[in-house]
Z-matrix of the N, CA and C atoms (Angstrom, degrees):
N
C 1 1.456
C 2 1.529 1 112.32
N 3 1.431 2 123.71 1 -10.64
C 4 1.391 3 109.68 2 -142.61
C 5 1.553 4 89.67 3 -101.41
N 6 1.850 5 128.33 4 -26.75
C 7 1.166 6 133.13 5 167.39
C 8 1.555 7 123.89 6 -44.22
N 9 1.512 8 110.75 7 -43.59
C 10 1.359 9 145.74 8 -165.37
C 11 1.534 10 100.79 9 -70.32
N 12 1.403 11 122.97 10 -65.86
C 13 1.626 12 120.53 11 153.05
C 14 0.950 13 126.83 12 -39.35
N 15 1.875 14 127.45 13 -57.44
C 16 1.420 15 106.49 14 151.41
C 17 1.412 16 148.37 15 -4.52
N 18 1.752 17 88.13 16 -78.22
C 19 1.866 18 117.61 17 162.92
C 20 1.860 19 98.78 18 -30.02
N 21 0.999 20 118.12 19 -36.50
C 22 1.634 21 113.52 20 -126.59
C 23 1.589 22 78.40 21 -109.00
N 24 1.251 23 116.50 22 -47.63
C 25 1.718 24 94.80 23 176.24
C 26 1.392 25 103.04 24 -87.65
N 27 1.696 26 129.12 25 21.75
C 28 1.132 27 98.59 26 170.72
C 29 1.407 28 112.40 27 -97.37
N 30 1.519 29 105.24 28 -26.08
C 31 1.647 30 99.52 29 166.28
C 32 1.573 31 113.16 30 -80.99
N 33 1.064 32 120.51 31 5.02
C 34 2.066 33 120.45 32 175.00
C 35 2.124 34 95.13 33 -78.83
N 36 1.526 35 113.46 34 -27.58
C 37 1.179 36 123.10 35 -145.76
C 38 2.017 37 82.05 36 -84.10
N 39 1.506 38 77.26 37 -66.97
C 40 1.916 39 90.49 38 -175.32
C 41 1.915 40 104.57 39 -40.33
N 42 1.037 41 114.40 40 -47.80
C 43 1.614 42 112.29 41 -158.19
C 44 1.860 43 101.32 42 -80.19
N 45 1.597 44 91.56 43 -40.38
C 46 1.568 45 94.20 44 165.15
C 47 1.556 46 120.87 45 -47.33
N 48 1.442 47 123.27 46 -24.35
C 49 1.604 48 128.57 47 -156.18
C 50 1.178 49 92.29 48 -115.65
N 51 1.598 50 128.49 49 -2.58
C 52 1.633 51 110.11 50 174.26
C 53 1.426 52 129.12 51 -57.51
N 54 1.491 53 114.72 52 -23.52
C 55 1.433 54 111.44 53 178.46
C 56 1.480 55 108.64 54 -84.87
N 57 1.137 56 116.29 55 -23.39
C 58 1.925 57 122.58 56 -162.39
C 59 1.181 58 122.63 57 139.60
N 60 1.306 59 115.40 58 -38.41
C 61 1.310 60 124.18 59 177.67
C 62 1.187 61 123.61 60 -136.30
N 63 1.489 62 131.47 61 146.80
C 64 1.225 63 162.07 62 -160.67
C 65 1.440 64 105.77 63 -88.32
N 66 1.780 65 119.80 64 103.27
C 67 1.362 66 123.42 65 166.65
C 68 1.469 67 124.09 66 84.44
N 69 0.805 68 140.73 67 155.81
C 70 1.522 69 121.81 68 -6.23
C 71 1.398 70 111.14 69 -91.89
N 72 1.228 71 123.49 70 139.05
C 73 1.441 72 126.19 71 165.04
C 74 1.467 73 107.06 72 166.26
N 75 0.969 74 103.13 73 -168.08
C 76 1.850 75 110.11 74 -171.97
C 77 1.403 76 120.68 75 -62.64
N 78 0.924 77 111.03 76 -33.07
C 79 1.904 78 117.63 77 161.97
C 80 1.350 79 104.75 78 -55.30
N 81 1.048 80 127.76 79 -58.79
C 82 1.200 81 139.06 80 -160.60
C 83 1.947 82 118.49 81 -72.33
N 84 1.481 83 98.98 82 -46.75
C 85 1.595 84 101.27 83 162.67
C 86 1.672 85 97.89 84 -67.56
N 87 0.968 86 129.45 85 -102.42
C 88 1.377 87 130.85 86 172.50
C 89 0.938 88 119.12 87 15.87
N 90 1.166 89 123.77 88 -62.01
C 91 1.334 90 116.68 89 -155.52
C 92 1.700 91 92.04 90 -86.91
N 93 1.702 92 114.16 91 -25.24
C 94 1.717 93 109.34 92 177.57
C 95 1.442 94 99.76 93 -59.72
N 96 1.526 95 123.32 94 -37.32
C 97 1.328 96 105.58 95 -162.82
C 98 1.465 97 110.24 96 -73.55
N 99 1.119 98 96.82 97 -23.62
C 100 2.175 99 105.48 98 175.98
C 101 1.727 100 95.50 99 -42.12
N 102 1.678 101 106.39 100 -62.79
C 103 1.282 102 111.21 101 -154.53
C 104 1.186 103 104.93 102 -83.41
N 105 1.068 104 143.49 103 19.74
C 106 1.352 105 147.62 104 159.02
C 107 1.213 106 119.97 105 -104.22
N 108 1.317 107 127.47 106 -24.91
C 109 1.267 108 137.24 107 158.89
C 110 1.390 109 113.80 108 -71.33
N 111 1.026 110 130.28 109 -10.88
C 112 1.491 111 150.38 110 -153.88
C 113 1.871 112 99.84 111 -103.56
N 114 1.557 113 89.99 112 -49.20
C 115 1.417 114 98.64 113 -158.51
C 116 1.550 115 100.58 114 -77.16
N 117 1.280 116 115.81 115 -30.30
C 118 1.376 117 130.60 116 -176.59
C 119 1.646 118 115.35 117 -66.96
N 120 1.552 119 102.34 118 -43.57
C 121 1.556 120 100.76 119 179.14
C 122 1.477 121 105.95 120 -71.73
N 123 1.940 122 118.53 121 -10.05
C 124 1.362 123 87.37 122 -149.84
C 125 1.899 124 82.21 123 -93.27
N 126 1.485 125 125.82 124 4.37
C 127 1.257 126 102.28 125 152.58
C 128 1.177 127 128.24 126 -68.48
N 129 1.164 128 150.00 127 2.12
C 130 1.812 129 154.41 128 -136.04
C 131 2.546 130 66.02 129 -122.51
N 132 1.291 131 110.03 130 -70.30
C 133 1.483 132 103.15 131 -141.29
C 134 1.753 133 96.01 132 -65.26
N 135 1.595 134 110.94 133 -30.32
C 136 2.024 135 107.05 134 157.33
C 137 1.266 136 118.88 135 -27.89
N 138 1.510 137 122.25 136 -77.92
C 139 1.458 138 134.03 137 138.22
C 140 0.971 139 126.95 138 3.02
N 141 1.659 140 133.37 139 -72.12
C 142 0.960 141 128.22 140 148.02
C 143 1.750 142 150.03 141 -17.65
N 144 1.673 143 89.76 142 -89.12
C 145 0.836 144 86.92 143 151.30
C 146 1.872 145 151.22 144 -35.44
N 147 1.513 146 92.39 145 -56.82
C 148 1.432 147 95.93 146 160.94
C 149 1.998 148 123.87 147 -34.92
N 150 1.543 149 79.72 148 -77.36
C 151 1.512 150 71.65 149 169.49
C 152 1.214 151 143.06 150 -39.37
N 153 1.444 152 112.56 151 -30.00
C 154 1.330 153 121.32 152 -162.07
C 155 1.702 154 106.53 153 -97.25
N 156 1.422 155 107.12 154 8.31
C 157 1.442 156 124.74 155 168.67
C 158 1.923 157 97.18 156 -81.75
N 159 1.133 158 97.29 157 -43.09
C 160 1.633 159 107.80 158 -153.56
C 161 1.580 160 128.57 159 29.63
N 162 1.020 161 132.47 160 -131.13
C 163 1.191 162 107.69 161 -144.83
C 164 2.121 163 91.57 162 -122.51
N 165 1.236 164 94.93 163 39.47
C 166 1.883 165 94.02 164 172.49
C 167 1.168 166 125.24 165 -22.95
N 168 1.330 167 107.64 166 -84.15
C 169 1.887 168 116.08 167 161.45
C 170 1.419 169 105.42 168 -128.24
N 171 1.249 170 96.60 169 174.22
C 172 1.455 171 105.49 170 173.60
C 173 1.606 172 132.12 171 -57.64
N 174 1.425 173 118.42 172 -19.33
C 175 1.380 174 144.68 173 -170.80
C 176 1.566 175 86.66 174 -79.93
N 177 1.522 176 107.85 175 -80.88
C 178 1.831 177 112.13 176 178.35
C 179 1.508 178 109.16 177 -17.13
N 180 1.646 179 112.03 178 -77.38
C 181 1.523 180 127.46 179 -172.78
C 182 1.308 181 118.04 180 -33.77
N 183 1.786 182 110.90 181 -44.07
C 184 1.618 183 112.67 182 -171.79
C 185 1.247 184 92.58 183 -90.08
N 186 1.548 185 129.82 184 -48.81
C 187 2.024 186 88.99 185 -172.33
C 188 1.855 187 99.90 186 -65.72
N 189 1.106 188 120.53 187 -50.41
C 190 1.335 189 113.55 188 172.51
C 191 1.807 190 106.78 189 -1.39
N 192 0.976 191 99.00 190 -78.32
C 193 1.391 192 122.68 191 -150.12
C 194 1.541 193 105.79 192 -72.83
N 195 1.172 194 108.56 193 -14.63
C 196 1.963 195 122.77 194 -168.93
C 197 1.741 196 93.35 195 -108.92
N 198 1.023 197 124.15 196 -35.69
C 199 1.392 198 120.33 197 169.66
C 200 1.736 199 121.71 198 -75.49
N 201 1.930 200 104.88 199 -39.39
C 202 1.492 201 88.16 200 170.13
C 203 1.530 202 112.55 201 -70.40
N 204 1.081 203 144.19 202 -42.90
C 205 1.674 204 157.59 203 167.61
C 206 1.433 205 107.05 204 -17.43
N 207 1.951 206 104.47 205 -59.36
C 208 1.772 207 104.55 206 -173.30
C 209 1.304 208 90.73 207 -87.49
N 210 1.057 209 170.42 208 -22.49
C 211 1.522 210 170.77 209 132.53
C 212 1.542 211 106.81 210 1.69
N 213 1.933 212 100.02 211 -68.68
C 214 1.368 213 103.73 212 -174.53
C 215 1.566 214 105.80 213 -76.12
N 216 1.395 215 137.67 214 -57.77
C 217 1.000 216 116.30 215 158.61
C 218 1.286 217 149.83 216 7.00
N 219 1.191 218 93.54 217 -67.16
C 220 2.081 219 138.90 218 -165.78
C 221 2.425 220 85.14 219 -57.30
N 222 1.958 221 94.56 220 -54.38
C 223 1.111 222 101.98 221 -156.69
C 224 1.691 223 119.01 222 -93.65
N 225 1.478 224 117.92 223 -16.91
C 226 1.383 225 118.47 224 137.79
C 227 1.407 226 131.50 225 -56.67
N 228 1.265 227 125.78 226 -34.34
C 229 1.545 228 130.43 227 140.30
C 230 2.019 229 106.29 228 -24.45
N 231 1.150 230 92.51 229 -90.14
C 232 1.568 231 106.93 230 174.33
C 233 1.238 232 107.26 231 -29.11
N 234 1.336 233 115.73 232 -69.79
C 235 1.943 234 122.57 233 -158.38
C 236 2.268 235 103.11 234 -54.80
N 237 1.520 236 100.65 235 -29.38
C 238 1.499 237 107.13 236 -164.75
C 239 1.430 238 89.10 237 -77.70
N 240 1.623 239 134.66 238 -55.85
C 241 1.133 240 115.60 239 171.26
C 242 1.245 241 150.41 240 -71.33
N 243 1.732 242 116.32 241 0.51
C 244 0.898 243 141.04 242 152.17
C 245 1.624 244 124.53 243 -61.72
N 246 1.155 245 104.61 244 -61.89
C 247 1.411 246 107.77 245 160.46
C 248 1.504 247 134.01 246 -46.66
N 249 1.541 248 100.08 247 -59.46
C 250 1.965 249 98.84 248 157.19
C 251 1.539 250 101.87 249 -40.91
N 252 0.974 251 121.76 250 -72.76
C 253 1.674 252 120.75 251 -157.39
C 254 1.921 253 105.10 252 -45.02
N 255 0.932 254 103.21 253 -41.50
C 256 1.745 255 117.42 254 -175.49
C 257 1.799 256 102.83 255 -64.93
N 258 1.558 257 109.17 256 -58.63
C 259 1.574 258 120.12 257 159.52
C 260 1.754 259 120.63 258 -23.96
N 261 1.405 260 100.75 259 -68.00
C 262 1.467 261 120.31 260 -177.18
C 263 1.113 262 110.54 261 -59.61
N 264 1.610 263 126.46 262 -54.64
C 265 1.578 264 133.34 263 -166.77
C 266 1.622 265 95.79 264 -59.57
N 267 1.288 266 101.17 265 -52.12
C 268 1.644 267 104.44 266 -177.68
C 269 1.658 268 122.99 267 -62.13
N 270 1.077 269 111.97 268 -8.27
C 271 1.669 270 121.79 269 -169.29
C 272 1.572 271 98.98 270 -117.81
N 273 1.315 272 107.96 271 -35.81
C 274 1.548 273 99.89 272 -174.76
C 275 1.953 274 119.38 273 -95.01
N 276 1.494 275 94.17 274 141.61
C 277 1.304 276 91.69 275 169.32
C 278 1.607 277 137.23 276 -103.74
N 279 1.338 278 98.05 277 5.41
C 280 1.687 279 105.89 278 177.73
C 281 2.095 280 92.63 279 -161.76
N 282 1.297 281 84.02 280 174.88
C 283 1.903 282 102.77 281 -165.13
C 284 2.021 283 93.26 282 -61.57
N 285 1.163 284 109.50 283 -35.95
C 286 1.336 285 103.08 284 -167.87
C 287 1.953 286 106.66 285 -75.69
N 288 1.086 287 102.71 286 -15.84
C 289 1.915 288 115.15 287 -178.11
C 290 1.723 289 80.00 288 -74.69
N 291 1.741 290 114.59 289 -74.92
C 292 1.047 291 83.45 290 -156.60
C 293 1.513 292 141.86 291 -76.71
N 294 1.324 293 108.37 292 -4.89
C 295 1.758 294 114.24 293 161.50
C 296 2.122 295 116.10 294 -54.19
N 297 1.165 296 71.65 295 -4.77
C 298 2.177 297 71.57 296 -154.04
C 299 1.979 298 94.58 297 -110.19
N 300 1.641 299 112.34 298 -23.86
C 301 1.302 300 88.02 299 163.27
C 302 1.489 301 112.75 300 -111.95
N 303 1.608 302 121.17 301 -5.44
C 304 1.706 303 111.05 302 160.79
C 305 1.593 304 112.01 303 -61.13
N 306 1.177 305 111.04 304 -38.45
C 307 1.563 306 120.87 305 178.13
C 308 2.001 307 95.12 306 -50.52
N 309 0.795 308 115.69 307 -62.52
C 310 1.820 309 124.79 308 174.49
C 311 1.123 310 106.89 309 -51.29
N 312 1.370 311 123.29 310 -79.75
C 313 2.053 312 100.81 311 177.93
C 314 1.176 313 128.63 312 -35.70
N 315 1.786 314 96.09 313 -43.95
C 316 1.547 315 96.21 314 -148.26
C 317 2.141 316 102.71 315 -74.39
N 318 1.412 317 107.34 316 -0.92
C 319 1.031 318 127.57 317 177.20
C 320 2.059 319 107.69 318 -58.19
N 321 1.096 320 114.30 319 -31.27
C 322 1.114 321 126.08 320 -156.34
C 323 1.800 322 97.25 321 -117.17
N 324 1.470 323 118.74 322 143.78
C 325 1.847 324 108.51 323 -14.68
C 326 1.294 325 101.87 324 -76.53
N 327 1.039 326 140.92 325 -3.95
C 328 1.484 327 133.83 326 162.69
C 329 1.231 328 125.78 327 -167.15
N 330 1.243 329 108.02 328 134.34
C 331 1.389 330 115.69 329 172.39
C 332 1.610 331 137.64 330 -32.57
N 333 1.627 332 95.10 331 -21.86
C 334 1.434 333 90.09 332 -159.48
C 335 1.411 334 93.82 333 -112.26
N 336 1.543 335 126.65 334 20.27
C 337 1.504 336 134.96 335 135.26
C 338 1.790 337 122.52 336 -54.79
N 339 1.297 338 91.92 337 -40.34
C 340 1.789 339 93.86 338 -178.74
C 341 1.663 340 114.27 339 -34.62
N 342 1.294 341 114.37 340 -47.92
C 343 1.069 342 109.98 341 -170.12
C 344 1.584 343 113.75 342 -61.23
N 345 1.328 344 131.78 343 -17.92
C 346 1.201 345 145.49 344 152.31
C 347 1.461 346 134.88 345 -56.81
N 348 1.411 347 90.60 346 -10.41
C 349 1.849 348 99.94 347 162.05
C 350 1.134 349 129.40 348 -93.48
N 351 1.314 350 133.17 349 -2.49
C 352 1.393 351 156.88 350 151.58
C 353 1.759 352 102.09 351 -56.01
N 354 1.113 353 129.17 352 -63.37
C 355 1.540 354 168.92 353 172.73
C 356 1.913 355 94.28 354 -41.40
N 357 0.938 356 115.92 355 -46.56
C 358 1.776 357 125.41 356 -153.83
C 359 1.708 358 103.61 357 -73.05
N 360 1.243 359 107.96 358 -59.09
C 361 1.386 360 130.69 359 165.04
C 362 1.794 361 99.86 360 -42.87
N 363 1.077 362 109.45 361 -93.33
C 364 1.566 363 103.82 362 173.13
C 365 1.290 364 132.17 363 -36.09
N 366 1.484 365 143.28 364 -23.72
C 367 1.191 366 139.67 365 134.51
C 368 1.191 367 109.77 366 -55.30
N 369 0.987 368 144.48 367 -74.05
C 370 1.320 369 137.21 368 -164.65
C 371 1.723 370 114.96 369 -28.57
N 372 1.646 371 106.29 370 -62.85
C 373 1.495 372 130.46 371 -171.94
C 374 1.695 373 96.56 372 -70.43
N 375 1.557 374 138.92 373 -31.73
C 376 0.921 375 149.71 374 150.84
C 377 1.851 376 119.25 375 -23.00
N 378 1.550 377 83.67 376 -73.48
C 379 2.070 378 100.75 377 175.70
C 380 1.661 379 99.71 378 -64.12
N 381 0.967 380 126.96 379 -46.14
C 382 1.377 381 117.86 380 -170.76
C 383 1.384 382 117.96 381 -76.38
N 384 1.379 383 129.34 382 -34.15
C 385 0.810 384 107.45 383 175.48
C 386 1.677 385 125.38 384 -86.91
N 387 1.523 386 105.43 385 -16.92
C 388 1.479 387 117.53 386 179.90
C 389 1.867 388 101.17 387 -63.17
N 390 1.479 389 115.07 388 -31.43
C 391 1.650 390 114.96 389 174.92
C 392 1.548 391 112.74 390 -90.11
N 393 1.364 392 120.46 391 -4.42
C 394 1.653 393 116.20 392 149.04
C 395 1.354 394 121.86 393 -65.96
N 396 1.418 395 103.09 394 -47.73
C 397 1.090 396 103.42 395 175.20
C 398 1.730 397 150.27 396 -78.30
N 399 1.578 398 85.06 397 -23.19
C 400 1.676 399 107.98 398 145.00
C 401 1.451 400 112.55 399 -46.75
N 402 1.239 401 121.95 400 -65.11
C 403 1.535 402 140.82 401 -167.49
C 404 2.082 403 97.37 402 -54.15
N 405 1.635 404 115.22 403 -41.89
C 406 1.161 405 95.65 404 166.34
C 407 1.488 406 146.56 405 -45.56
N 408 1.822 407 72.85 406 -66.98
C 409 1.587 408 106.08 407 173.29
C 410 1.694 409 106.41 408 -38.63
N 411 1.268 410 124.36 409 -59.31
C 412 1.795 411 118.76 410 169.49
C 413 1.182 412 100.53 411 -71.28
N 414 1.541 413 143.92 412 58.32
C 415 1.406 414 116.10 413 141.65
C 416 1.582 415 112.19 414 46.63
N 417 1.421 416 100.28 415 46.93
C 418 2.057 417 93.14 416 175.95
C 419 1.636 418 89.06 417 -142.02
N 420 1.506 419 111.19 418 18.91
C 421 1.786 420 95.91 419 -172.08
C 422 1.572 421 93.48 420 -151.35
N 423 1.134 422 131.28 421 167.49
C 424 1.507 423 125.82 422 179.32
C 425 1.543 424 102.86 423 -107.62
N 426 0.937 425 136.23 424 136.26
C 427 1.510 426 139.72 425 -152.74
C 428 1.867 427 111.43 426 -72.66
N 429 1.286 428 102.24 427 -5.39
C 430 1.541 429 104.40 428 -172.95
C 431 2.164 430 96.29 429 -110.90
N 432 1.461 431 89.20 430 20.63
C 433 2.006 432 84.61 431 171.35
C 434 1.316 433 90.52 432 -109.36
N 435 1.213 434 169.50 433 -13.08
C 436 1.334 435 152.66 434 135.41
C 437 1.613 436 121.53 435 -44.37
N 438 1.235 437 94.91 436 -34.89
C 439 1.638 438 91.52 437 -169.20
C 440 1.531 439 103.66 438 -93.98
N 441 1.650 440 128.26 439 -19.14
C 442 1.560 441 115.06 440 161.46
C 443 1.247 442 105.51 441 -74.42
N 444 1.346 443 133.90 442 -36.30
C 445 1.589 444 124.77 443 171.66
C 446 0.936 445 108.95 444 -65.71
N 447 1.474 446 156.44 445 4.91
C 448 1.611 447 152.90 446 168.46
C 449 1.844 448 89.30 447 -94.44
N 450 1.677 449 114.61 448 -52.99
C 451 1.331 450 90.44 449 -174.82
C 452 1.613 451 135.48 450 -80.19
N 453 1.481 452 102.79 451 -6.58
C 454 1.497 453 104.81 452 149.01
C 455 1.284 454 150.63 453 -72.64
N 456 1.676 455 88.48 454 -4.41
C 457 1.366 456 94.62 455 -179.08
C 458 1.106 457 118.92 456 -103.81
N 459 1.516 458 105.58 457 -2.57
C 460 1.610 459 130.64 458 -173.91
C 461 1.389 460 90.87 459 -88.67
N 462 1.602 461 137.59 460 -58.35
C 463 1.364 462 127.63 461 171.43
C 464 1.177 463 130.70 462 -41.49
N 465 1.935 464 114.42 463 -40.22
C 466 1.316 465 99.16 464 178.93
C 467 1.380 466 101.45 465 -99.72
N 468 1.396 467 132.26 466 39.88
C 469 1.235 468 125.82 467 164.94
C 470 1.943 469 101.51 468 -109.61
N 471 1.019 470 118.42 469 -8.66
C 472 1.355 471 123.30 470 -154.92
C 473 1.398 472 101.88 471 -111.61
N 474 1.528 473 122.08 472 -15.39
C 475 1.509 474 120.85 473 179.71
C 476 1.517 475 102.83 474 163.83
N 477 1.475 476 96.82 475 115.14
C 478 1.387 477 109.48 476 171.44
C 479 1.517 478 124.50 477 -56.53
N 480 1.448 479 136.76 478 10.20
C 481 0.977 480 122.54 479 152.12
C 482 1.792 481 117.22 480 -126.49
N 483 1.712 482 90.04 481 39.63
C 484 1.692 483 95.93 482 164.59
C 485 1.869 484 96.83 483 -107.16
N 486 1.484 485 114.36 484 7.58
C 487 1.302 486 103.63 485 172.15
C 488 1.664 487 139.71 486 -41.17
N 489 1.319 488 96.11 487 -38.56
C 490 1.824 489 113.01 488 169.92
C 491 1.442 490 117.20 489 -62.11
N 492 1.518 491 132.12 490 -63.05
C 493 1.404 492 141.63 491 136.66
C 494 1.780 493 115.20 492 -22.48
N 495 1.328 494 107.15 493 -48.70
C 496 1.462 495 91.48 494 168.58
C 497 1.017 496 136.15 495 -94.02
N 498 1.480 497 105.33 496 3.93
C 499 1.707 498 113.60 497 178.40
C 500 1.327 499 99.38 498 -88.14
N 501 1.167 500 120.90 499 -53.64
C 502 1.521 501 123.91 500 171.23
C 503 1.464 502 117.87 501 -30.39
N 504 1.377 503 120.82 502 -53.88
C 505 1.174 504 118.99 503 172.76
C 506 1.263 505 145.87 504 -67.03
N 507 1.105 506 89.77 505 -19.36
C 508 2.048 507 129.66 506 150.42
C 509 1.211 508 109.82 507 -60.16
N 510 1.285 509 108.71 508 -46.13
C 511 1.481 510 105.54 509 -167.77
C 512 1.377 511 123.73 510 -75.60
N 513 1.807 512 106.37 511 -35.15
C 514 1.539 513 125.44 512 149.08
C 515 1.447 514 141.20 513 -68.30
N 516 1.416 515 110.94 514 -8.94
C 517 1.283 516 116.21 515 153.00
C 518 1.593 517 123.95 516 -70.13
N 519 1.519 518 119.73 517 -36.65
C 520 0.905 519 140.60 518 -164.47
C 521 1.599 520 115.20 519 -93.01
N 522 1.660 521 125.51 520 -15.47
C 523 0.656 522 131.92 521 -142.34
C 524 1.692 523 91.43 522 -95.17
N 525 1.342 524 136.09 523 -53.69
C 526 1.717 525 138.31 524 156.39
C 527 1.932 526 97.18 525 2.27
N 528 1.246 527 100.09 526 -54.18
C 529 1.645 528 102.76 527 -154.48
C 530 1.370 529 109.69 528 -42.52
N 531 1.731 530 104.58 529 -33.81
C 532 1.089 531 96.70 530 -161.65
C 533 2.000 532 109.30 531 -108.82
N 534 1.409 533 94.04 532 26.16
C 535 1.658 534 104.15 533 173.71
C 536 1.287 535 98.25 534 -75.64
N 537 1.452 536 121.52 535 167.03
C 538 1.422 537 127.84 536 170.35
C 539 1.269 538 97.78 537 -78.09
N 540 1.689 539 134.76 538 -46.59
C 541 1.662 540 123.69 539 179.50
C 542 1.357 541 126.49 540 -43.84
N 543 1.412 542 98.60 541 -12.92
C 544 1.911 543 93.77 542 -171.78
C 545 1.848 544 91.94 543 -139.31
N 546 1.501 545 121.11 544 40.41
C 547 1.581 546 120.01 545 141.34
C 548 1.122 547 119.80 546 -65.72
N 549 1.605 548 116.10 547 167.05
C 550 1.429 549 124.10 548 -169.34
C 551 1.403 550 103.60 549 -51.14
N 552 1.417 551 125.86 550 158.83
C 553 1.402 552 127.42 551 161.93
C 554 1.341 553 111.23 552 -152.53
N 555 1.459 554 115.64 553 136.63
C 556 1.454 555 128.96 554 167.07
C 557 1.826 556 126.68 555 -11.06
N 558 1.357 557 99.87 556 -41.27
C 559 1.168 558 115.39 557 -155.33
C 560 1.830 559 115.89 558 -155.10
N 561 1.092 560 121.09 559 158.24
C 562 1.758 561 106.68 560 158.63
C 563 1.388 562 129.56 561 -47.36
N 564 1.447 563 87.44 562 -60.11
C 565 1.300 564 111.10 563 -171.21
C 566 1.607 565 125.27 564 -64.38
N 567 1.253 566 102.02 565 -30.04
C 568 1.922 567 119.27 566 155.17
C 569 0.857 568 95.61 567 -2.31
């Protein structure tokens, strides 16, 4: 599901940008709530994943466990600026409202966090991909679902309206998980 929200603010993003500019109005919440819904499921597939590492050896467990951590991290980062953005669109009525009340949230609880929202995004894409790639390494993932999830994340890091293209590719990296060949299993060797 969490690709599919993507998709969904990526065309809220595109239709939002038909006049020139981005927000405020219904494209613009919308399409935040896409990506917030997005951001939320993609803790449920952290989770997942994790688990579905389980407890192999002890080596597995601790990056396991150090990748879901900066993951969730990575994505409460995300969810706080997501939400301001959803706040603002909804409170503001022209581009100058919303510079003057994101400037006001993003004030709280302090300013001198901002620099940590740059940072949030990169943990996030960090945990996930370090637990794809776990998931290879045991023979529970096909070795080319890390590397379309590296290049989607490179799209929607590279331009907000390669979001659709990069959700997709998200969506096909991810998509094995849910084959019966690569369900949970006892062991590697299963």
């Amino acid at each position: 599901m969490a690709p599919i929200f993507l998709v969904l603010y990526g065309v809220a993003h595109m239709i939002d940008g038909l006049d020139g500019n981005y927000g405020p109005g219904i494209a613009w919440t919308l399409g935040h709530i896409m990506f917030l819904s997005g951001m939320l499921t993609f803790a449920l597939v952290l989770v997942g994943l994790h688990r579905r590492i389980g407890q192999d050896t002890a080596k597995h467990k601790l990056i396991a466990g150090l990748a879901l951590v900066c993951g969730l991290i990575g994505l409460s980062v995300f969810v706080r600026v997501i939400i301001i953005d959803i706040i603002t669109g909804l409170r503001a009525g022209d581009h100058a409202d919303m510079a003057s009340i994101s400037a006001r949230l993003n004030a709280y609880p302090s300013a001198g966090l901002e620099r940590y929202y740059n940072v949030g995004p990169l943990l996030f894409q960090l945990g996930m991909l370090t637990l794809m790639i776990q998931m290879v390494v045991l023979h529970r993932l096909p070795w080319w679902g890390p590397v379309l999830l590296l290049a989607g994340f490179l799209l929607l890091g590279f331009n907000l309206n390669l979001l659709v293209p990069g959700a997709l590719l998200i969506g096909c990296a991810l998509m094995p998980l849910t084959a019966g060949k690569y369900k949970v299993r006892s062991n590697p060797a299963g």
